[in-house]
Structure formats: C-alpha cells, structure tokens
DRENMIKOL-207957 format. One record per residue (C-alpha): residue in one letter; residue number from 1; x, y, z. Coordinates in steps of 0.001 Angstrom, whole numbers, plus 500000, padded with zeros to 6 digits. Example, Ala and Ser with C-alpha at 12.3 -4.5 7.8 and 13.67 -1.06 7.14 Angstrom:
REM DRENMIKOL-207957
+---+-----+--------+--------+--------+
| r |   k |     c1 |     c2 |     c3 |
+---+-----+--------+--------+--------+
| A |   1 | 512300 | 495500 | 507800 |
| S |   2 | 513670 | 498940 | 507140 |
+---+-----+--------+--------+--------+
//
This chain:
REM DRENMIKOL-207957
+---+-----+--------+--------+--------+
| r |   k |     c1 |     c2 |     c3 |
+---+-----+--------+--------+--------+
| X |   1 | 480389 | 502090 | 493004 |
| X |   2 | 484034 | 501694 | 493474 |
| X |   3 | 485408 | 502183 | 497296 |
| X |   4 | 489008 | 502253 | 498374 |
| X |   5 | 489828 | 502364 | 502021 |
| X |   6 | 493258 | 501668 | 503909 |
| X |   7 | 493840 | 501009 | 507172 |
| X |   8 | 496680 | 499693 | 509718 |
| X |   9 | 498632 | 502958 | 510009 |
| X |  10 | 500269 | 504388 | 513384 |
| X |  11 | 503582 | 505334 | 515195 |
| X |  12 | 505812 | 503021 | 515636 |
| X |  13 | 509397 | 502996 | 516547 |
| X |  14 | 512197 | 502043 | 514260 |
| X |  15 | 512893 | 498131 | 513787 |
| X |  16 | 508669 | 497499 | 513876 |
| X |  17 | 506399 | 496218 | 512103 |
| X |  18 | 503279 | 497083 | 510579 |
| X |  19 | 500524 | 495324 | 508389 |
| X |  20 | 498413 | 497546 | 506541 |
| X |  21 | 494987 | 496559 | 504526 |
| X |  22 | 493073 | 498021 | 501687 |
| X |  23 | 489429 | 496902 | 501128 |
| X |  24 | 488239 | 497414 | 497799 |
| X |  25 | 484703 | 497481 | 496686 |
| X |  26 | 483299 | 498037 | 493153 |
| X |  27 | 486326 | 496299 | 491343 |
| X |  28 | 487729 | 493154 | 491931 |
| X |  29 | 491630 | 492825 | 493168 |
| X |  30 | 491856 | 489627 | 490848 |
| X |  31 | 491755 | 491087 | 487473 |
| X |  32 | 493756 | 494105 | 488504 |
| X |  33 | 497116 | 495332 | 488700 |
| X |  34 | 496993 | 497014 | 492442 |
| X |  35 | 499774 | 499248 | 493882 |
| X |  36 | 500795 | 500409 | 497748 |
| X |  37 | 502514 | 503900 | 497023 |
| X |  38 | 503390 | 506655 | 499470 |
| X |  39 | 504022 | 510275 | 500135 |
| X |  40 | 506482 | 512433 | 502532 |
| X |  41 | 505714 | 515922 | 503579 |
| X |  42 | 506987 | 517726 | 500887 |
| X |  43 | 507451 | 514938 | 498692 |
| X |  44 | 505308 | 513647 | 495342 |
| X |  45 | 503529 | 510345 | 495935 |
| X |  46 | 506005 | 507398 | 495212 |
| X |  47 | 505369 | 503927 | 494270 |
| X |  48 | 506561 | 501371 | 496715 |
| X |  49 | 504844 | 497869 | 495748 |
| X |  50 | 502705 | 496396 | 493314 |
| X |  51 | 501190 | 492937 | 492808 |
| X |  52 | 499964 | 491926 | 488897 |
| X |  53 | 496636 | 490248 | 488723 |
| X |  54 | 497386 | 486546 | 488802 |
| X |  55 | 499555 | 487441 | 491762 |
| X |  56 | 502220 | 485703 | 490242 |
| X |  57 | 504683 | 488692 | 489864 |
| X |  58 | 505586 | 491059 | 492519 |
| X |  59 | 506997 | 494350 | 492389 |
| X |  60 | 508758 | 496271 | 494930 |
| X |  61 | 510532 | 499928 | 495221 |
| X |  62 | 514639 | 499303 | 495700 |
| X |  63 | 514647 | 500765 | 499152 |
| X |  64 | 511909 | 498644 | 500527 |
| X |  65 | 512980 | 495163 | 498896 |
| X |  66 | 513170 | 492670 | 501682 |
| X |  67 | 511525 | 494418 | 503789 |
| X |  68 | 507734 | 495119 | 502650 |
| X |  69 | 505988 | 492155 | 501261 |
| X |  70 | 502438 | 492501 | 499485 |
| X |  71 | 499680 | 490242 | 498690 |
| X |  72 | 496085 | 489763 | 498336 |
| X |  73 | 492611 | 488047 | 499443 |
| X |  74 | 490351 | 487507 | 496084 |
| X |  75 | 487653 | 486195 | 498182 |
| X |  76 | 487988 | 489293 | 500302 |
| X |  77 | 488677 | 491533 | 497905 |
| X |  78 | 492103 | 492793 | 500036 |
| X |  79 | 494940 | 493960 | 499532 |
| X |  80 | 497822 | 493872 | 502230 |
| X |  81 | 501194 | 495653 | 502889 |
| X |  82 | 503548 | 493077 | 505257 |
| X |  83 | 506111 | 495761 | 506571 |
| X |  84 | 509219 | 495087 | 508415 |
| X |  85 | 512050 | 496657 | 509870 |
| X |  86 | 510260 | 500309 | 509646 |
| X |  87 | 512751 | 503115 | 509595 |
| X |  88 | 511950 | 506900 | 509698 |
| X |  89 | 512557 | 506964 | 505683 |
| X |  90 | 509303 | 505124 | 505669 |
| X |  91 | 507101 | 507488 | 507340 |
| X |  92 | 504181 | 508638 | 504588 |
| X |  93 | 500885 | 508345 | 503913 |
| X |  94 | 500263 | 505023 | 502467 |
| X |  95 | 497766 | 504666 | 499765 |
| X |  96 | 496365 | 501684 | 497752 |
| X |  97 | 494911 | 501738 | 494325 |
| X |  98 | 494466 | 500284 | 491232 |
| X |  99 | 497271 | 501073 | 488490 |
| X | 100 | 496727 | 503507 | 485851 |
| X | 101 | 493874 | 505091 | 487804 |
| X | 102 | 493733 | 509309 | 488623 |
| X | 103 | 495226 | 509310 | 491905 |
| X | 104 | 492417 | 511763 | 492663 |
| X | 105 | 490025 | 508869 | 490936 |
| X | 106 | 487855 | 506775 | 493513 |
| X | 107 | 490398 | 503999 | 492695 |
| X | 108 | 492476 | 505153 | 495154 |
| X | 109 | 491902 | 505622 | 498797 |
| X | 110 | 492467 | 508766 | 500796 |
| X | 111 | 495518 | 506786 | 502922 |
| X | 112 | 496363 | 505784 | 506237 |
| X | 113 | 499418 | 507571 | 507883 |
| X | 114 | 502765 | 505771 | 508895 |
| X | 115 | 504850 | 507287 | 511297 |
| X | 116 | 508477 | 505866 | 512462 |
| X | 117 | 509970 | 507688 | 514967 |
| X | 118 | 512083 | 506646 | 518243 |
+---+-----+--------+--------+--------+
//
C-alpha cells in the first residue's frame, strides 16, 4: 500500500530556515523520480524541486535556486526539502510525491503548511 506523509512545516519569520521530510511507504524513493511542489491560497499547485532516481540530477524552480536544496535517504525511504532564506513568497502547502502520479493519487501526500511571516 503506498503512503505519503510530509512533515517539518510551521511559521517562521523571513531569513529562516526550515527542513521538511516526506516518508514514503509502498514505493521505493530509489527508482523514482520524486518532486517537492507547493500551493498559495488562490494559487494552482507549483513545482518547486525534484530529484531523478540515481540522485544524480537535481532540479529546482528559478525562484528557489540557491536557496532550497533536496535530497534523499534510500535506506529510509526519505525524501527531504533543505530550505533557506524563507521569504513570504514561499508560504504554501508543501507536498511530496512521486512524478507523473494524480496529485489526488496516494502518491502524493496531503502536505504540511509553510508559513513566512515577520
């Protein structure tokens, strides 16, 4: 049975940090193409990082380059979202899922809110 959850999500004031995590069950992370994407109020889900299988490329959204970093745990099946220098542009719900998968599909997880405010 496939399982997606995220976690690491708060309030935070601009200039933070935050690391959030996404443990997968059912699938491995290893022989997957997995994605961090996000969504405003108002605002269709965007994608905002994504890491191919081998790990050896990485792929991030313009306005988050050098900022966000992601990687992954095979052993623990994780995946992880490094963020730095949060502004308020960057508050969402952050989800985690496996690319080309329904978002509604249990390949994604129902998302852990980021909030930047001062």
């Amino acid at each position: 049975q496939v399982h997606v959850v995220e976690s690491g999500g708060g309030t935070v004031r601009p200039g933070d940090s935050l690391i959030l995590s996404c443990v997968v069950s059912g699938f491995s992370v290893d022989t997957a193409i997995m994605l961090w994407a996000r969504q405003a109020p108002g605002r269709e889900r965007e994608w905002v990082a994504g890491i191919t299988e081998g790990g050896s490329n990485l792929y991030y959204k313009e306005s988050v380059k050098g900022r966000f970093s992601v990687s992954r745990d095979g052993a623990k099946n994780m995946l992880y979202l490094q963020m730095n220098n949060l502004t308020p542009a960057d508050t969402a719900v952050y989800y985690c899922g496996k690319q080309g998968a329904a978002l509604n599909s249990d390949y994604w997880g129902q998302g852990t809110q980021v909030t930047v405010s001062s």
